[in-house]
DRENTORFI-694877 format. One line per 5 residues: number of its first residue (from 0); their letters; for each residue z, x, y of N, C-alpha, C. Coordinates in steps of 0.1 Angstrom, whole numbers, always signed. Layout:
N
NUM	A	Z X Y Z X Y Z X Y ~ ...
REM end
This chain:
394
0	XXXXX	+0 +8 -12 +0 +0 +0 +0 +9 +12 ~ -12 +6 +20 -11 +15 +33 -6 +19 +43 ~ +6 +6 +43 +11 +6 +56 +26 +6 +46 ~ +33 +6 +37 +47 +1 +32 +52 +9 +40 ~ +49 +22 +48 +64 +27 +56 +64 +27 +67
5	XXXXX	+54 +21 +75 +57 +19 +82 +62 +5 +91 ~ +70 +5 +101 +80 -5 +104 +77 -17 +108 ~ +81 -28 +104 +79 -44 +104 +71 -49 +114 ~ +72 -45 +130 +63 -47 +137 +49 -45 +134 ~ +46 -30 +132 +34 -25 +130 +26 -32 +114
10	XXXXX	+34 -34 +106 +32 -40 +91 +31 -51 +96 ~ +34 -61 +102 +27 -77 +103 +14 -75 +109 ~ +16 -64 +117 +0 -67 +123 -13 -60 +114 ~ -7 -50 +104 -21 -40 +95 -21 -44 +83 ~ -4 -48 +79 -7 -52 +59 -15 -60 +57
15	XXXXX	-21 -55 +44 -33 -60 +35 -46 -65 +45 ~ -46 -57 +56 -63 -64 +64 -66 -50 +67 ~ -80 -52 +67 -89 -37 +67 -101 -45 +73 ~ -107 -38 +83 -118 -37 +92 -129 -45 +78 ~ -138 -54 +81 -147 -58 +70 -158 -48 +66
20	XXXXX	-162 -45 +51 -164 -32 +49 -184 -36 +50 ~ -186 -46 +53 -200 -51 +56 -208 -47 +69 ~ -199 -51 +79 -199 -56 +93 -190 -48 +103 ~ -180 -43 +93 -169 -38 +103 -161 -46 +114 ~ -163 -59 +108 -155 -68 +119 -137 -66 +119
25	XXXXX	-130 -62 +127 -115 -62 +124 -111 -75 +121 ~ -114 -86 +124 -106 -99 +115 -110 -99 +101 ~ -100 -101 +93 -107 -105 +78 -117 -114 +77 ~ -126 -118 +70 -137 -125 +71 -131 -137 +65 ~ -134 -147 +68 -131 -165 +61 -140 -166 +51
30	XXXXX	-141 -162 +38 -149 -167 +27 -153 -181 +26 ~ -155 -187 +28 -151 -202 +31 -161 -208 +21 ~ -161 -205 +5 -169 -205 -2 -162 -214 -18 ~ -164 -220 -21 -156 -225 -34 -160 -217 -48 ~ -177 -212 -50 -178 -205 -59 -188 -189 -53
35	XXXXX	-187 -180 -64 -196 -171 -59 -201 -167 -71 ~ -218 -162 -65 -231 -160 -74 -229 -149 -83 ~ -234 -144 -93 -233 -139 -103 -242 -130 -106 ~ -244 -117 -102 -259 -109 -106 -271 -116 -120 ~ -261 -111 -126 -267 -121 -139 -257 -123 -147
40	XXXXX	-262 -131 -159 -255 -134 -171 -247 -126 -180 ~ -251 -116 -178 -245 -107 -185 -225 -104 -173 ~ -230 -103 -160 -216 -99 -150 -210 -114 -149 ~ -216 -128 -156 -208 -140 -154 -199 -141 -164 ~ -202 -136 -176 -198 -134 -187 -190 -124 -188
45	XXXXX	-189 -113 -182 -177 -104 -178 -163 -105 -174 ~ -172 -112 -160 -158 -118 -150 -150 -128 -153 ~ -159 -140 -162 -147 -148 -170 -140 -141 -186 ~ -144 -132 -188 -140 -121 -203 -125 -119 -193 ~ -122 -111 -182 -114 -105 -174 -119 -87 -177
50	XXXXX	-131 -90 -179 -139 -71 -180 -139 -66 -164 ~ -145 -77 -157 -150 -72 -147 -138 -87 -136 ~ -134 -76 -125 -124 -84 -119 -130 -89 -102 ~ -139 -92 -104 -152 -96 -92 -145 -114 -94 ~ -149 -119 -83 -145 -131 -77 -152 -141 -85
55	XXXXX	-150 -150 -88 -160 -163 -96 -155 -177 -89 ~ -147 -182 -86 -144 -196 -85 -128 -191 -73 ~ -130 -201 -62 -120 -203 -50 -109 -205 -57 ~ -105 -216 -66 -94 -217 -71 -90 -208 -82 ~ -97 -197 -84 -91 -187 -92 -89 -174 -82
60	XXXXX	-94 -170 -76 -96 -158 -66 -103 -163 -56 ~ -98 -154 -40 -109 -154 -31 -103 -142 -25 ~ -113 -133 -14 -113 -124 -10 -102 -127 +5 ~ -106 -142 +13 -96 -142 +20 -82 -140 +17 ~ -76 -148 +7 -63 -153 +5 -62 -141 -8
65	XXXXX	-68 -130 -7 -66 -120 -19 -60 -110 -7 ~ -65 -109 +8 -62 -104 +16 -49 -104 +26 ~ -43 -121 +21 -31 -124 +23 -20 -122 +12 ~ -21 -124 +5 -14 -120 -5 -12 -105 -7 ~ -20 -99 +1 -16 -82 -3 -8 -77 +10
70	XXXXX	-8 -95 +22 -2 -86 +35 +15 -87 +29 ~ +18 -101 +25 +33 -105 +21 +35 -97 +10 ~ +30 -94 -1 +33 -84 -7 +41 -77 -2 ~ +35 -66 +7 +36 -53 +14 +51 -54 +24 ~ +43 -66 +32 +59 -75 +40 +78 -72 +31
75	XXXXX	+71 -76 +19 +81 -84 +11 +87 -68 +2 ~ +84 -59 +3 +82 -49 -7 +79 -52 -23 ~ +74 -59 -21 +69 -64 -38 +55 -57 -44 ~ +47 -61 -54 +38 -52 -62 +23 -66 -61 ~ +27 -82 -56 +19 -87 -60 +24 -98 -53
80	XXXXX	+13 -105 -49 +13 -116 -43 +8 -129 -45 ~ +13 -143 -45 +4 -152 -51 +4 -163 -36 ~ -11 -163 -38 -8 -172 -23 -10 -194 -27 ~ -5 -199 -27 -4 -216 -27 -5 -224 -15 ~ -8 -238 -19 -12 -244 -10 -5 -250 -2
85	XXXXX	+9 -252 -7 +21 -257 +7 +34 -244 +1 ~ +41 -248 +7 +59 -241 +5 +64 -248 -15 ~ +65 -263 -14 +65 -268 -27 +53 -263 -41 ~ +44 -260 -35 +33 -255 -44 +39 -246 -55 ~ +45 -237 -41 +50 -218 -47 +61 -223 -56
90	XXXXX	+70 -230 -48 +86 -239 -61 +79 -245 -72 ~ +68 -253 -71 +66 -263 -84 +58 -249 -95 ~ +51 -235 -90 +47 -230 -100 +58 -223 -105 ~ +64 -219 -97 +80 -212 -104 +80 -222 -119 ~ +86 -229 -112 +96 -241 -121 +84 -246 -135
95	XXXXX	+72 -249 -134 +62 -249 -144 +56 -237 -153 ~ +60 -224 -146 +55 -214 -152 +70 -205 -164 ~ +83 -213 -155 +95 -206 -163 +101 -212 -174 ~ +104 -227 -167 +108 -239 -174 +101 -246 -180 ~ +109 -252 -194 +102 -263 -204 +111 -272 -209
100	XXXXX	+110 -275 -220 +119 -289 -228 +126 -281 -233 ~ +142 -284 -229 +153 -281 -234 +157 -267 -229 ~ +153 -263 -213 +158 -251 -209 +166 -256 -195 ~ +170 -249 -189 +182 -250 -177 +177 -240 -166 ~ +179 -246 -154 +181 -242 -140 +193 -244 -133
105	XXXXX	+197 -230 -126 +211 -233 -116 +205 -228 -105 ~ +208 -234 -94 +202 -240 -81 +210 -235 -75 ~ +207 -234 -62 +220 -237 -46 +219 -253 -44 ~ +234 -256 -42 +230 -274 -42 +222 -278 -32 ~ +229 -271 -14 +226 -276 -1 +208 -267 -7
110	XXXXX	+201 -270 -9 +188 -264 -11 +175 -277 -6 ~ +166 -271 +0 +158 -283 +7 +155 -297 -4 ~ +155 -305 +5 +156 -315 -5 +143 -322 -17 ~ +136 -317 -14 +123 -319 -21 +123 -313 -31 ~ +131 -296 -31 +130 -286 -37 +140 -296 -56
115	XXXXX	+151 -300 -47 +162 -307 -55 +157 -317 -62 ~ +148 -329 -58 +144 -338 -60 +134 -337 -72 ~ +129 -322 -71 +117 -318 -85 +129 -314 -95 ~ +136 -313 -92 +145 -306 -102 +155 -318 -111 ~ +155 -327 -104 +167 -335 -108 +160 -346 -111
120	XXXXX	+144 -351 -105 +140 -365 -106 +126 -360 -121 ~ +121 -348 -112 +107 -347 -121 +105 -342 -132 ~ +114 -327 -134 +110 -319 -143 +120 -329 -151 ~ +131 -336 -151 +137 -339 -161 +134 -350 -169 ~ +120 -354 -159 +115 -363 -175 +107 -354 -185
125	XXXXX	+105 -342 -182 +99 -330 -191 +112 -324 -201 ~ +123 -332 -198 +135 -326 -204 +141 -311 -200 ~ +140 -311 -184 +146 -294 -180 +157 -300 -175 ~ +162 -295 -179 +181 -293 -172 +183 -287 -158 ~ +190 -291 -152 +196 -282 -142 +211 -288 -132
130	XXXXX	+214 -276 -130 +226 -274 -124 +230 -270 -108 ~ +236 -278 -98 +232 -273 -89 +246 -271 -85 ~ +249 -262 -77 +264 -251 -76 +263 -243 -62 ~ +273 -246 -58 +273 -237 -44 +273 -222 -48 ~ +260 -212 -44 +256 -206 -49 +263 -192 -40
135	XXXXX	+270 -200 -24 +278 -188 -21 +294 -188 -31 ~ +296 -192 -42 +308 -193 -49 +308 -186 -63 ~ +303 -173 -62 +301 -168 -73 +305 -170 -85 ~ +318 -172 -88 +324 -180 -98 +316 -194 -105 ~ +315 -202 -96 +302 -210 -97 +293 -207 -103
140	XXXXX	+283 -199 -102 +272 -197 -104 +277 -190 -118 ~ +284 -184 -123 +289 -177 -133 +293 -186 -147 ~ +296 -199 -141 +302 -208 -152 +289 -218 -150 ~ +281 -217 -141 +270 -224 -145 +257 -225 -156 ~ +258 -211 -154 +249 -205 -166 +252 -207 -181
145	XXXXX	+240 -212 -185 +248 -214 -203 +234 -205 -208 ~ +236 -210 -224 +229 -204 -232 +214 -206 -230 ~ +209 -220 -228 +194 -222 -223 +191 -221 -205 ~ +199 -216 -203 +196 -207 -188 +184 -200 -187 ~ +173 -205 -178 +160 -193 -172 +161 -191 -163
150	XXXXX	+167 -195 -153 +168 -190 -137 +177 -194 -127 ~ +178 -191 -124 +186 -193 -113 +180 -191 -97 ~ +180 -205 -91 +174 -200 -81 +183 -203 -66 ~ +176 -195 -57 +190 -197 -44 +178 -196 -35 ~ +183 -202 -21 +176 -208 -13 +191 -199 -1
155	XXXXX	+185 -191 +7 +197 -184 +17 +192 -175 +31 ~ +194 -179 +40 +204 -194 +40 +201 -207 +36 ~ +206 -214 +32 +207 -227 +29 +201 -235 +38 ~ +192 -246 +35 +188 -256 +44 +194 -265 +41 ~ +200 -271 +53 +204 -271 +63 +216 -270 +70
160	XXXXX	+227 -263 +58 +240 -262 +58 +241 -243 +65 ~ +229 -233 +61 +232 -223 +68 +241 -215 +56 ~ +244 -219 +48 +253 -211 +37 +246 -196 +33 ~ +252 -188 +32 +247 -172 +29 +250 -172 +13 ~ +244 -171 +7 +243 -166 -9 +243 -149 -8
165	XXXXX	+252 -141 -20 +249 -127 -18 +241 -124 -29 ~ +227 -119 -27 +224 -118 -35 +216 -112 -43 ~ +225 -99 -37 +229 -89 -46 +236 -89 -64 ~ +251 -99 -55 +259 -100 -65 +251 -115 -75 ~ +242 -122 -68 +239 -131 -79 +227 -128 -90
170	XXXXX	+218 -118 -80 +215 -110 -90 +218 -96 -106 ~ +228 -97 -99 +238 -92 -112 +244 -106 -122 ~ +247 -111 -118 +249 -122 -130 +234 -125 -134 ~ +224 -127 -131 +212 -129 -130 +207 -118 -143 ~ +211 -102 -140 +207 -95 -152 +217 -95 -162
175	XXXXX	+227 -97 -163 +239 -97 -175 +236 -109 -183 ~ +228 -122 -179 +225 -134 -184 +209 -131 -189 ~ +205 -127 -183 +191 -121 -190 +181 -131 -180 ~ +186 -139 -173 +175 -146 -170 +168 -139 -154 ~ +158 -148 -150 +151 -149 -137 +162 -150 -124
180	XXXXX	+160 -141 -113 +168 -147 -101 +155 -150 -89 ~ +155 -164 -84 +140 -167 -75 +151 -173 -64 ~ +148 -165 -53 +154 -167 -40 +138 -170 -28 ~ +141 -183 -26 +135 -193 -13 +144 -179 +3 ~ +129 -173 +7 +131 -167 +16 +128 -173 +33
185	XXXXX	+124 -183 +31 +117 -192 +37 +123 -192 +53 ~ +139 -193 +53 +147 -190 +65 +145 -176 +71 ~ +146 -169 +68 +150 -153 +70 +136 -144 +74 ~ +123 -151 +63 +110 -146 +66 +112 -128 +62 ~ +106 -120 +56 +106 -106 +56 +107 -100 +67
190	XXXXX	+110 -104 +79 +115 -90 +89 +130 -91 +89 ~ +134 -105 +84 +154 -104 +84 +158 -103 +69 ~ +150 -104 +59 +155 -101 +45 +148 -99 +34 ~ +149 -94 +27 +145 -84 +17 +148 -89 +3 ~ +147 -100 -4 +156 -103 -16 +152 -97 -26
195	XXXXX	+140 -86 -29 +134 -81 -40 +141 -69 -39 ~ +144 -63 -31 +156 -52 -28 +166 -51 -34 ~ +175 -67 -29 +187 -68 -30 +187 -68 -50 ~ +174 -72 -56 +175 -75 -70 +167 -86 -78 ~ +164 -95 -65 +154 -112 -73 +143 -101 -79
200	XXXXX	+137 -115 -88 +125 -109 -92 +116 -117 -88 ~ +118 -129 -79 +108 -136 -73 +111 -137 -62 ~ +103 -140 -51 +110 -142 -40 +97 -154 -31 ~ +98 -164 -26 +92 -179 -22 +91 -177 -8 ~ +81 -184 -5 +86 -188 +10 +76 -200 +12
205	XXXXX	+79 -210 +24 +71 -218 +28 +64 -210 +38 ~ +50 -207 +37 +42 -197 +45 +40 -211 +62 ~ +41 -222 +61 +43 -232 +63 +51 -230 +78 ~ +62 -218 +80 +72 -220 +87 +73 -211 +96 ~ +82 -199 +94 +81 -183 +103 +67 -176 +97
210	XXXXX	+61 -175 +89 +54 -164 +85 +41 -169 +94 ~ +34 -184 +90 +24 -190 +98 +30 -189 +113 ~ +41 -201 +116 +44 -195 +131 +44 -205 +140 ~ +31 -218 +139 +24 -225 +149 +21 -235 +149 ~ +29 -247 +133 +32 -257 +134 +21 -262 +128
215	XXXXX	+6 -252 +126 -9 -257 +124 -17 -259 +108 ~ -8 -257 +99 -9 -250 +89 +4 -255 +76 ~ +0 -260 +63 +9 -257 +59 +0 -247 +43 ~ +11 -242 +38 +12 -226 +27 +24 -224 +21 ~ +21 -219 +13 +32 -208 +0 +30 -199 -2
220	XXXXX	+40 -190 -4 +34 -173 -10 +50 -174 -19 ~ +44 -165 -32 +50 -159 -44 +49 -145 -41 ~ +58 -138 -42 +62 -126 -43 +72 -121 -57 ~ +64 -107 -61 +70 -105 -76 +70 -91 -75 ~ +79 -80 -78 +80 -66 -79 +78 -65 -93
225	XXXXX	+70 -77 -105 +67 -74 -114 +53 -77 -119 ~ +46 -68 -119 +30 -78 -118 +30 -89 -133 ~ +37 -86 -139 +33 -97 -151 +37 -109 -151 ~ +49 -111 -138 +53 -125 -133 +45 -127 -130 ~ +37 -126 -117 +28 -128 -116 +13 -135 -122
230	XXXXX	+16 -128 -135 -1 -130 -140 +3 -146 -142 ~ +18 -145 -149 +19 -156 -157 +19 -164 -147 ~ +20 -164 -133 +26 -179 -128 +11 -185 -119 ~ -3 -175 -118 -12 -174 -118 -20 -183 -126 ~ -17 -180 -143 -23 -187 -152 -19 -199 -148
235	XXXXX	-6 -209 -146 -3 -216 -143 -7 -225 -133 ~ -7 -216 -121 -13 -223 -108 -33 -226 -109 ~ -36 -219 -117 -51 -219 -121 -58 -229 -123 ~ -43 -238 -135 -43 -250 -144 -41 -263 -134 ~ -29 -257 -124 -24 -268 -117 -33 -272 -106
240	XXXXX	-40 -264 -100 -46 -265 -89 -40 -264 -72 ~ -28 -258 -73 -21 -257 -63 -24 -246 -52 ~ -38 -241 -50 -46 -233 -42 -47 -231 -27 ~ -43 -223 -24 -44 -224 -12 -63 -225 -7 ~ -66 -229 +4 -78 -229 +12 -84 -215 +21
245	XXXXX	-93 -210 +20 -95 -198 +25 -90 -198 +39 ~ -96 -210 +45 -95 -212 +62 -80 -208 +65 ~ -73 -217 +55 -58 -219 +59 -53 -203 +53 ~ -59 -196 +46 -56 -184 +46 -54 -176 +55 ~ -66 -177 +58 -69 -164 +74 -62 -171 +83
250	XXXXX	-59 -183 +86 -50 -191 +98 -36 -182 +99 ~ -34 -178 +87 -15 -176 +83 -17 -160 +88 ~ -29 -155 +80 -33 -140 +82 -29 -139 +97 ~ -34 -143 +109 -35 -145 +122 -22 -147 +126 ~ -14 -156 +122 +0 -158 +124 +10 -149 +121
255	XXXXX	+2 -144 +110 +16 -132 +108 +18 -125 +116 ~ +6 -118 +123 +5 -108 +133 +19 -107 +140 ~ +21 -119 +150 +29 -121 +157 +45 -125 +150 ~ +45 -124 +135 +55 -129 +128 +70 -121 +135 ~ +70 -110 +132 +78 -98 +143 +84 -102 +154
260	XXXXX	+75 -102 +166 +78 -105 +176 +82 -120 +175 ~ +78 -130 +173 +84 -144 +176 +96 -143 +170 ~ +104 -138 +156 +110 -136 +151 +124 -133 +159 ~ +116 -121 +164 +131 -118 +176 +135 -120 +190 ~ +121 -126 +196 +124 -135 +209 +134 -150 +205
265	XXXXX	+132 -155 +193 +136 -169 +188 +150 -169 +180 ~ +152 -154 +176 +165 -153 +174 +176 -147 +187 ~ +170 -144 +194 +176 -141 +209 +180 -156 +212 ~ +172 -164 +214 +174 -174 +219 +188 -183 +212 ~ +183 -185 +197 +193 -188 +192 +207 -184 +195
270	XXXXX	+209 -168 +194 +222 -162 +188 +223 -170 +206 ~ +223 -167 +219 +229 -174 +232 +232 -186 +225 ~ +220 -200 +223 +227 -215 +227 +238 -215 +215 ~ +237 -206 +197 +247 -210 +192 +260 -203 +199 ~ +261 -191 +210 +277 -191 +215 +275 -207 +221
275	XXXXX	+268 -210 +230 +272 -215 +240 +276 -230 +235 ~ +270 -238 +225 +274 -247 +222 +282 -250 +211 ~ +292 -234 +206 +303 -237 +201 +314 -240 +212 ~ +309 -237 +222 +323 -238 +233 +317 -258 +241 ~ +303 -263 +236 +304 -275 +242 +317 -281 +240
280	XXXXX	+318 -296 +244 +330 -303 +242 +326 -316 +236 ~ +312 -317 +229 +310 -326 +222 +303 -321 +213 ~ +305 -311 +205 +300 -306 +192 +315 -303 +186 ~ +316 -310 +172 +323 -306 +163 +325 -293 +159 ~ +313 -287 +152 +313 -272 +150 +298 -262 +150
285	XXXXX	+295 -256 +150 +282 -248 +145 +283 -238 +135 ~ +270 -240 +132 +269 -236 +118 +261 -219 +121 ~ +263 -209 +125 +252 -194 +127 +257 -186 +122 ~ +248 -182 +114 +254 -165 +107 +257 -149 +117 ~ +249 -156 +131 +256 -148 +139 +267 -151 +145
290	XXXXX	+275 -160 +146 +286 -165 +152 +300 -163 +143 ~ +307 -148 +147 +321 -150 +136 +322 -156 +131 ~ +324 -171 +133 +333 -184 +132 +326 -184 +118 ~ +315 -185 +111 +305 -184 +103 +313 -177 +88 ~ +312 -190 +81 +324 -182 +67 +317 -172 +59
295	XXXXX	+297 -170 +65 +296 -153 +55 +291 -148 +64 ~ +298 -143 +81 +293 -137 +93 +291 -123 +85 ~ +303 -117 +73 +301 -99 +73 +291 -98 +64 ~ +289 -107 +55 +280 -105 +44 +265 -110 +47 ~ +261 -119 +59 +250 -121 +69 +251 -102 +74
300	XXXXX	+258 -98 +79 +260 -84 +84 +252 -74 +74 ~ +253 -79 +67 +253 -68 +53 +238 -69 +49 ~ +234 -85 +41 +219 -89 +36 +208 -89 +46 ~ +213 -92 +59 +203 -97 +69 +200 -87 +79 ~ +190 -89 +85 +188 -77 +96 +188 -87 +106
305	XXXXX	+186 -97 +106 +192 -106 +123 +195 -118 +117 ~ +204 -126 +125 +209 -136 +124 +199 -152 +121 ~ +186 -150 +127 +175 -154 +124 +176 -167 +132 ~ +168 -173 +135 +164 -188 +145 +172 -195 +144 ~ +181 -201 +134 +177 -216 +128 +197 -220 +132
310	XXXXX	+199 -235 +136 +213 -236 +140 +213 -249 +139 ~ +227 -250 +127 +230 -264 +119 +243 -269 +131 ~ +245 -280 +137 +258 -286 +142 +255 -301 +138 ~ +273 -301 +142 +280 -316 +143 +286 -322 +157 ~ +278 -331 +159 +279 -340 +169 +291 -346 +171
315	XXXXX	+302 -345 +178 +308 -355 +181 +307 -369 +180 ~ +311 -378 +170 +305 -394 +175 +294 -396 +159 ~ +293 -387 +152 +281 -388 +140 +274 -391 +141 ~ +265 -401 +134 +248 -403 +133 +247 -410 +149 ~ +250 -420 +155 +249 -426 +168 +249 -415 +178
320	XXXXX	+253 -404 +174 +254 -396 +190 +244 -387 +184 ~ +238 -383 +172 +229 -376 +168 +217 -381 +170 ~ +216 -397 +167 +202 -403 +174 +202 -398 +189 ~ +211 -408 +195 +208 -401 +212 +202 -392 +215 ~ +208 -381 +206 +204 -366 +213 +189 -366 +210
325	XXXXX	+187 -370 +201 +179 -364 +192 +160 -375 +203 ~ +171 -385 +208 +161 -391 +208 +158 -391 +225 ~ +166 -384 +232 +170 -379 +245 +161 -359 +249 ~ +158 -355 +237 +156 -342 +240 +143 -344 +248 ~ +135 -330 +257 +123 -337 +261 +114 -322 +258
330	XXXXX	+123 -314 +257 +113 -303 +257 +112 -300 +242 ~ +121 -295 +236 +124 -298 +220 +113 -310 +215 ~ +113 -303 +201 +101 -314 +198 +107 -325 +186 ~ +115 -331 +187 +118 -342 +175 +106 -341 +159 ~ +109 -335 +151 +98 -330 +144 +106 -326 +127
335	XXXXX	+100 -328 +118 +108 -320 +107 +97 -308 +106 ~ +99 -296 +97 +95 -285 +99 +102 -274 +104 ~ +100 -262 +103 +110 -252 +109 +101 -238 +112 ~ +104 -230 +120 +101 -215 +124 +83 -216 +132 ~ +83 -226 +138 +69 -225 +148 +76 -220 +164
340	XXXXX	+70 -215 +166 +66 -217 +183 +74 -223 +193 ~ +75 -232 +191 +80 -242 +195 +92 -250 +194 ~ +104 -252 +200 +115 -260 +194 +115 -272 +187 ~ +120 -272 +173 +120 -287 +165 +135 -290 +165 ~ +138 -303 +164 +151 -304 +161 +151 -319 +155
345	XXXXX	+158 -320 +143 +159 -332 +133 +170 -331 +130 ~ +173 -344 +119 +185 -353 +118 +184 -352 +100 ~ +186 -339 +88 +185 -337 +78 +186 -352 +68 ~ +200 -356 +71 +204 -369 +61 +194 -381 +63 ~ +186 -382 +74 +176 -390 +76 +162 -390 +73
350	XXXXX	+162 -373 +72 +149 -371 +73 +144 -357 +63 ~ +145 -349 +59 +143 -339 +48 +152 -338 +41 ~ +164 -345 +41 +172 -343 +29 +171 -361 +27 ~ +169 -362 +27 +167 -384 +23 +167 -388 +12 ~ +157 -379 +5 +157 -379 -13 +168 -376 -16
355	XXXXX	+173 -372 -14 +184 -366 -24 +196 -374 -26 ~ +200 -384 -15 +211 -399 -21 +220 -395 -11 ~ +231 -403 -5 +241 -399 -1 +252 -389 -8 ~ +252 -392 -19 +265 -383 -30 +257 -366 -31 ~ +249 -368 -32 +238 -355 -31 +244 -348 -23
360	XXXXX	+241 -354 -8 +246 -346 +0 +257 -343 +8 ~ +266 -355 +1 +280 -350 +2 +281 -337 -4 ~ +280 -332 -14 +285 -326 -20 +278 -313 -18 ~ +268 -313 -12 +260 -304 -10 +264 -292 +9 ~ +276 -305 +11 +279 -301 +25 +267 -309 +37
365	XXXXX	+256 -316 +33 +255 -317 +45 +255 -336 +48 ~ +263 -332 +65 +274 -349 +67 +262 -355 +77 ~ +267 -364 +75 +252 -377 +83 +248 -372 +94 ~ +259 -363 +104 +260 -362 +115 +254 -347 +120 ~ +253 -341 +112 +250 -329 +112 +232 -326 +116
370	XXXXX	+230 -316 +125 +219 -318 +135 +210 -303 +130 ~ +199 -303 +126 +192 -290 +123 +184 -286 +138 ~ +186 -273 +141 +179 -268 +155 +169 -258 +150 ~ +158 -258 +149 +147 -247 +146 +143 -245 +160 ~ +151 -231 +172 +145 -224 +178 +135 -221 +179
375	XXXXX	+125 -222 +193 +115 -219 +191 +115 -207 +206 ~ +101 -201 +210 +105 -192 +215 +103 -197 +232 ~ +103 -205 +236 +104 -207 +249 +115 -202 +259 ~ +113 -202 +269 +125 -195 +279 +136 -202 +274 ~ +150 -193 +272 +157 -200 +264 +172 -208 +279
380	XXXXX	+169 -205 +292 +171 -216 +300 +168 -225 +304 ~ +152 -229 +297 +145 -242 +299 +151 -250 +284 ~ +150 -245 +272 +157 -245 +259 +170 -252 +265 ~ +182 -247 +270 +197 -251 +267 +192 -268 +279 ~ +189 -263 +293 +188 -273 +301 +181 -287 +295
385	XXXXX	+175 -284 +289 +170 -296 +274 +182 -305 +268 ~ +185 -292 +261 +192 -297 +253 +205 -304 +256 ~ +211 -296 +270 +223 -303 +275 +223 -316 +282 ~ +215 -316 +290 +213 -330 +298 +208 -340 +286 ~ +208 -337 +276 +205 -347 +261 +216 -351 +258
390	XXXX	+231 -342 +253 +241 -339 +252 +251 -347 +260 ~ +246 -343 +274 +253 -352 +289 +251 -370 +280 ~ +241 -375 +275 +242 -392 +277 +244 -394 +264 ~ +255 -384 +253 +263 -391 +247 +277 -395 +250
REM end
């Protein structure tokens, strides 16, 4: 990889893209092609043998999204990249390519809710098991695991509770059990965390969020520091058809560029309004891994390289003062989604965690009232003046 040492700035903007070797154009080119021609009979019959590893069919290879996949790779320190067609794509080939009838999954509970809903509604008419456990509770996670255990997967921070999983240490229980550890990077994005490092052997993201950037786009990317996960989860997504689009490839390619920089204008922003609206006088509490008050501030210290965008609170007054706000903001964009451009701010129990039941997400930690903020990178005095005079007419 040409760029792996050099530093996250410079690697969002070089990994996996090279000047076009035709034309010499510096943008990667948009294949925008579903199949491609075959010298003759003899190289068609190669390329589907796997003799010859030349492109044949969009939904098995393309040169754009072969081009993204080698940038997140590189991003991610991993060996191989699989690019899908939303954030859920990259989860449902995990869970298809690991799991079958009569095997088990342990989860992070507060985990997005769609993610939970495949887990507990869909695969279990396929007969998969699973278990979901506060996965910052190590003990937990430890008595969760049984004998038909394949994975264990953690979502950290946590959507939309903000919980820090270590996991490091859950990857150690992860190899003593023999199974998979697949950590949803989705929050954090590769410039604040590293999970292939810390020990996963998969590592997810919704490309959808920080990596794209712009709200325009949705993607997945698989990340594996083992190429043979890979092949296998490949084979799978082949079958499933969960493909990403060339267009939407090179869209993300373009977005990453800037993934760096927005990253840390939008965590600046954050780390200010989370001081400032732990001291409001109509918020219960906030939820930031940069904020002491934060029950894994040292071990955010430790796994993360910044505190990262994203800021869970509780309203004073619960869901009634969380509409208000919510329905009072002007500059903020009332939106589900997370890590664009732009400020979103949603109401989880109502709206991305919905599937999952009330009891779900009791127990999951997240309460009716509790308010998801995805920072975006705007002046962050236009940002608070928003948000307070919203605040003011509860």
């Amino acid at each position: 990889m040409k760029h792996a040492s050099a530093k996250m700035d410079t690697a969002c903007i070089h990994a996996g893209q090279e000047p076009d070797k035709l034309f010499g154009g510096v943008s990667v080119p948009i294949f925008q092609s579903s199949t491609f021609a075959f010298e003759d009979a003899d190289q068609g019959a190669a390329r589907f043998s796997g003799k010859d590893d030349g492109y044949k069919y969009t939904r098995i290879g393309n040169p754009t999204t072969a081009a993204l996949e080698c940038c997140i790779a590189e991003l991610e320190g991993g060996v191989a990249g699989l690019a899908t067609a939303t954030g859920m794509a990259a989860i449902s080939t995990v869970f298809m390519t690991f799991l079958g009838a009569g095997q088990h999954a342990v989860s992070t509970g507060s985990v997005y809710g769609p993610t939970r809903t495949l887990l507990e509604n869909e695969l279990k008419r396929f007969g998969v098991e699973s278990t979901f456990v506060d996965t910052a509770d190590l003990d937990s996670v430890r008595k969760a695991v049984k004998s038909n255990t394949k994975l264990i997967y953690v979502e950290t921070p946590a959507n939309p509770t903000l919980a820090i999983t270590d996991i490091a240490a859950v990857a150690e229980i992860a190899k003593k059990a023999g199974v998979l550890l697949v950590v949803d990077n989705t929050f954090c994005s590769p410039v604040l965390q590293k999970p292939l490092a810390l020990g996963a052997d998969i590592v997810l993201h919704s490309m959808t969020k920080f990596i794209n950037g712009h709200s325009d786009v949705v993607a997945g990317m698989l990340v594996t520091k083992d190429a043979g996960l890979r092949k296998k989860m490949h084979q799978v997504i082949c079958q499933m058809g969960g493909t990403i689009d060339p267009h939407q490839a090179w869209l993300v390619l373009r977005g990453v560029k800037t993934l760096a920089m927005r990253v840390k204008v939008a965590q600046a922003n954050a780390m200010r309004l989370a001081e400032e609206l732990e001291k409001h006088p109509k918020i219960e509490w906030v939820k930031y891994p940069g904020l002491k008050s934060h029950p894994q501030y040292e071990l955010a210290k430790k796994q993360m390289a910044g505190p990262g965008a994203m800021i869970s609170f509780e309203l004073k007054g619960g869901v009634p003062a969380g509409k208000k706000v919510m329905d009072s903001v002007g500059l903020s964009t009332l939106a589900v989604s997370l890590g664009g451009i732009e400020s979103l701010i949603q109401h989880p129990a109502s709206m991305t965690h919905a599937s999952m039941g009330p009891k779900a997400r009791a127990e999951a930690g997240i309460s009716d009232g509790l308010v998801r903020f995805s920072v975006g990178c705007e002046d962050v005095d236009d940002i608070k003046a928003d948000l307070w005079q919203a605040l003011d007419k509860i």
